[in-house]
N, C-alpha and C positions, 0 to 999 in steps of 0.2 A: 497894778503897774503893768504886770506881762497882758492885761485886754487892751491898755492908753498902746502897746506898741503894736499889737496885731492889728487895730485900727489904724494906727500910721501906717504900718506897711502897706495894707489892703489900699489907703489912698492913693498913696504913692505908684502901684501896682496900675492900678486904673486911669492915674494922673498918665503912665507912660504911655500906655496903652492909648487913652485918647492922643497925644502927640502921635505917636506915628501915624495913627489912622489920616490927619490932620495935614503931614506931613506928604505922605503919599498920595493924599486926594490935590493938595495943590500942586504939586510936581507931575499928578498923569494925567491931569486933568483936559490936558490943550492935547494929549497927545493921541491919536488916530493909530489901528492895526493899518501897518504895510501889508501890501497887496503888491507882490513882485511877479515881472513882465512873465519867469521861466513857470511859472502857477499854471500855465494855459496851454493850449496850443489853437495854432491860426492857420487860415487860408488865405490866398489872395485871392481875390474873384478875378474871374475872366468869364469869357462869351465862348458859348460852346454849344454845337448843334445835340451835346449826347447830355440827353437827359438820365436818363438811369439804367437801370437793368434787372432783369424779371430772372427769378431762377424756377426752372420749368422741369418737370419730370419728361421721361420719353421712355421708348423701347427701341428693340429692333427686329422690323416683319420683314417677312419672306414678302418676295414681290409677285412671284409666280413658280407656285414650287412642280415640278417638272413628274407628269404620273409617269409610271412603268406600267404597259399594258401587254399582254400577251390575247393574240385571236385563236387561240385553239387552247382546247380541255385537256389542258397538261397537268402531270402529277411534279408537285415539287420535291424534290429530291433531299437537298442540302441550303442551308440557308447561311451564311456567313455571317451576318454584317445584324444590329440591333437596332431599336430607334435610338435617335442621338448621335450614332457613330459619324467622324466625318469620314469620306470617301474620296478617293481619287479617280478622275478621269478613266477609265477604260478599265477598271479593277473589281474582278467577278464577286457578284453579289449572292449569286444562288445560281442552283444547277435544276435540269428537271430529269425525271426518271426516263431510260431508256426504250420503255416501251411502244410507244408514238412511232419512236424513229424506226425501230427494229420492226414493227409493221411495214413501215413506208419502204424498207430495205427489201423485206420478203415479196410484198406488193410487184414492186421493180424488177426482180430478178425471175418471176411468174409471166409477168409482159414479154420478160426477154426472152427465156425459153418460147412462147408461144408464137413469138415473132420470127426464133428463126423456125421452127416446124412449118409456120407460115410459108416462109421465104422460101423452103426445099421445097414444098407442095407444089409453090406457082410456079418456080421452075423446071418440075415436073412436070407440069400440066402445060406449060408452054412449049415444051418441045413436043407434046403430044398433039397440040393444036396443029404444029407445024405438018404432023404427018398425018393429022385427020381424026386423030383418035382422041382429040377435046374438042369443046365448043368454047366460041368468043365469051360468052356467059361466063363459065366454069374460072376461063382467066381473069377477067373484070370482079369479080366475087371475090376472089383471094387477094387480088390486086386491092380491093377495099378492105378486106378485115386484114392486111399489111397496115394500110395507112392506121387505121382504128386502134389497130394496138399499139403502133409507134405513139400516136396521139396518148393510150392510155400511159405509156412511159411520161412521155413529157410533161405530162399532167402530175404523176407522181416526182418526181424529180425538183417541179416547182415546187409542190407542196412540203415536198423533204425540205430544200433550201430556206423557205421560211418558217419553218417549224424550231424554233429554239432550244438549243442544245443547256442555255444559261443566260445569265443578265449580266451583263457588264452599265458601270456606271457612267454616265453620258455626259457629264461635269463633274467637277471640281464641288463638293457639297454635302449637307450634311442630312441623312435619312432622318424622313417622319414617315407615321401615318403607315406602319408596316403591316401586312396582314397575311401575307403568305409564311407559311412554317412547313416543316416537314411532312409529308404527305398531303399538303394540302391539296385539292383538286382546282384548277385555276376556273376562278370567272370571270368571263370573256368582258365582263360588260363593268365590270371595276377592277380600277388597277390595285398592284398585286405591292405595289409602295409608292414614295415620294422623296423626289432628292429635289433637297433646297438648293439653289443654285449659289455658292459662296459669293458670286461676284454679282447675284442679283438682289443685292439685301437694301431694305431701305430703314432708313433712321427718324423716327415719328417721335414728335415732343407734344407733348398735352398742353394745350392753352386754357386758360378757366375762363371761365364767360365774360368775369368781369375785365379781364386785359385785354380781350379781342380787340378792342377798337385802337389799341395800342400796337400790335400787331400787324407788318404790315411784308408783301411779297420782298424779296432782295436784301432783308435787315439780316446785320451782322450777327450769329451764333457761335458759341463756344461748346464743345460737348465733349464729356469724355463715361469710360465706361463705369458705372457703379461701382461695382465689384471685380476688381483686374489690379494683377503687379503690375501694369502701366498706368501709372497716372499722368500721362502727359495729355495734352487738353488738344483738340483738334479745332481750329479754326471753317467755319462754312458759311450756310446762309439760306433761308426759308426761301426752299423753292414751289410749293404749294400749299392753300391751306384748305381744308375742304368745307365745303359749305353746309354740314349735317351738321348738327349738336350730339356727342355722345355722351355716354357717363363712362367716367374713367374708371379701369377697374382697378386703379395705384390709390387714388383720395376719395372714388365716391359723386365728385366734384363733375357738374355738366361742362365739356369741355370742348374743344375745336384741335382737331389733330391737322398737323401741320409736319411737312415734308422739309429733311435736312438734309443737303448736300455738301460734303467735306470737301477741304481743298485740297486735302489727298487722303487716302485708300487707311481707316481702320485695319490695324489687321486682328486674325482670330475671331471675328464679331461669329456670334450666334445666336438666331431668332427666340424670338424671348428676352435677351438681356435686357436689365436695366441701362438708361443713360441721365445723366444727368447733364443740364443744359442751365448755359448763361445767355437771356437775348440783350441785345444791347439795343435800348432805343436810342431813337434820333427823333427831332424836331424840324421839319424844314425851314424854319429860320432859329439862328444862333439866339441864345439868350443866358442869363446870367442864373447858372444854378449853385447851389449850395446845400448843404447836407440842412435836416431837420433838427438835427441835435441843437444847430446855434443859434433855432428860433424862439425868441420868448414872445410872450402876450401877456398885455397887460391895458383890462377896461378895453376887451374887444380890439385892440389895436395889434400887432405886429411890429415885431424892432427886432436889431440885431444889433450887438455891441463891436465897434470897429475900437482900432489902435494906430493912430496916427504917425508920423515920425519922431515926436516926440513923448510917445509912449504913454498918450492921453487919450482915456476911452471916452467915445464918444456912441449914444443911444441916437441910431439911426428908423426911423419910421417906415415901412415899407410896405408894400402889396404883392402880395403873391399869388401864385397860383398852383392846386396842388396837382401833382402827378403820383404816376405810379412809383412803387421802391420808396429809397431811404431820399432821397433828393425833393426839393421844390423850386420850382422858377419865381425868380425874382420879377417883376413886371415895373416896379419904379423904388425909388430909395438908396439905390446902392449904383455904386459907378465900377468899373472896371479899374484893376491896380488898389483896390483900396481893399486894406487888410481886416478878417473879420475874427472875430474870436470865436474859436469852436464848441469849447466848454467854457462856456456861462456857469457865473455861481451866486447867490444871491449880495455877494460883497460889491461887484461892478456897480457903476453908476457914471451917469454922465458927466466930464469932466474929472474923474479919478484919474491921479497921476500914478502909473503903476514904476516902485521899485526896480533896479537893475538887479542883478542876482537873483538867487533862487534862495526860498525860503525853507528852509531846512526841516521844518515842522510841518511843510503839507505834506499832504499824502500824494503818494506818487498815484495812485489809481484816480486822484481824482484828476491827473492831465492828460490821462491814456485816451485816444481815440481807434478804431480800428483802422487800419492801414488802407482797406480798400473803399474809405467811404471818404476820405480827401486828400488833397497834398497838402499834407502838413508844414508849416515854416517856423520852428520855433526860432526865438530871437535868443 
């Protein structure tokens, strides 16, 4: 009796079980996942001459770093200042030992005594002329070794004058390339240091081979310093590029250095820094760009998904062209004012009517786009 009920139950069990399955297969049957409009985010297209933008390494060179030369074999005394330090305008950098000068001093004061021993002599001997007891000779002779020794004064006196007592700095700038130390003996024939000139510095960005033809005289640059509590971004523009190939010593990468001029004055810059740099390109004629993200391919073809005013997507066909960066130029397909969808996901299809509201169960990461790669419009 109790196996005739376990068997009924067990029917019954399976009997309900079939109904429901039964029951929910005809009721979701006709029924379609919503896809709602806030799932996305869009752009509207428009015509715009600025295609993308390259972000490029740089530095910053010395333009003409300024030698300290001394012409005479002077002993350096005291040295102040290290490589690295910056300097100001006219603020002693080193002194040299007093021995040169305290010559040229004892020198001077030798001429002078004999000059006047000179001067008594001739006027002795010119009053003796006068009464017979010299000859024209005897006066003319002392009359010259007068002039000869004044000569050898003035000769010593120039040479004191530019004989260097110290170095004072001749700009506003920061020492390299230092080689005098204490007691050094100077050589005449290399300088004795190097002051970078603060207001002569230039700002050089690394181009890599393959952007060069992208690259062009007058284009818009952003630059600021790598490493610096200013992060604020200075606005300029490529004012030469040079015509060598080098190898960068930042990536390795063959590269084209290229001269930037700000539209005002970095301050604190120091040869060597890192810069970091945004170019902005341009196209000489406007055209229809769009980020890569919201291109799909499908059987070799090219589409983008738009959303109409009635919040119906529509699979647009189109031909591109590819550029540098995160951007592509549209060439036909898409018109101006017509809105596109930026993240694509495989649920889209042509004629899909997308939902009002936001669907509570996607996931937010999958609507994020990054802010600097379009104007986003969500609805």
């Amino acid at each position: 009796m109790k196996n005739i009920f376990k068997g009924k139950l067990k029917f019954v069990i399976l009997l309900l079980v079939l109904i429901f399955i039964l029951f929910y297969y005809f009721t979701h049957r006709g029924k379609k996942e919503e896809v709602y409009v806030d799932e996305y985010s869009y752009m509207k297209v428009e015509q715009t001459d600025e295609i993308g933008t390259i972000n490029l390494n740089g530095y910053v060179k010395a333009n003409n770093p300024i030698g300290i030369f001394v012409d005479k074999k002077l002993k350096v005394k005291e040295v102040f200042i290290k490589n690295g330090d910056f300097v100001e305008k006219g603020q002693i950098l080193m002194t040299f030992d007093d021995d040169e000068t305290n010559k040229l001093n004892r020198s001077i004061e030798k001429e002078r005594i004999n000059l006047q021993k000179i001067q008594r002599d001739l006027n002795t001997t010119r009053e003796l002329y006068k009464l017979g007891g010299a000859s024209k000779d005897e006066v003319r002779n002392l009359e010259d070794s007068a002039r000869i020794t004044q000569l050898n004064i003035d000769e010593y006196v120039e040479v004191l004058s530019k004989t260097a007592t110290e170095v004072r700095s001749p700009v506003d700038g920061v020492v390299s390339n230092l080689k005098a130390q204490e007691n050094y003996l100077v050589d005449t024939d290399s300088s004795l240091l190097e002051i970078i000139d603060a207001d002569d510095l230039r700002i050089i960005v690394e181009i890599p081979e393959y952007n060069t033809q992208t690259v062009k005289l007058g284009q818009s640059i952003r630059v600021r310093q790598d490493i610096s509590d200013d992060d604020k971004v200075y606005d300029g523009e490529i004012t030469k590029i040079s015509r060598l190939s080098t190898t960068s010593s930042m990536t390795g990468e063959n590269v084209l250095e290229a001269e930037v001029k700000t539209n005002e004055t970095i301050p604190n810059l120091v040869p060597g820094f890192k810069i970091k740099a945004v170019l902005q390109l341009k196209s000489d004629v406007k055209n229809i760009i769009i980020p890569k993200i919201a291109l799909q391919n499908e059987e070799g073809k090219y589409f983008v998904y738009t959303l109409d005013e009635k919040n119906t997507i529509r699979k647009k066909i189109i031909t591109i062209k590819n550029i540098v960066g995160d951007n592509i130029i549209v060439l036909s397909g898409l018109n101006p004012g017509e809105e596109i969808v930026l993240t694509p996901d495989n649920r889209l299809r042509d004629g899909l009517v997308l939902a009002e509201g936001d669907n509570h169960n996607s996931s937010e990461e999958a609507t994020s786009v990054p802010a600097d790669k379009a104007k986003v419009i969500v609805n």
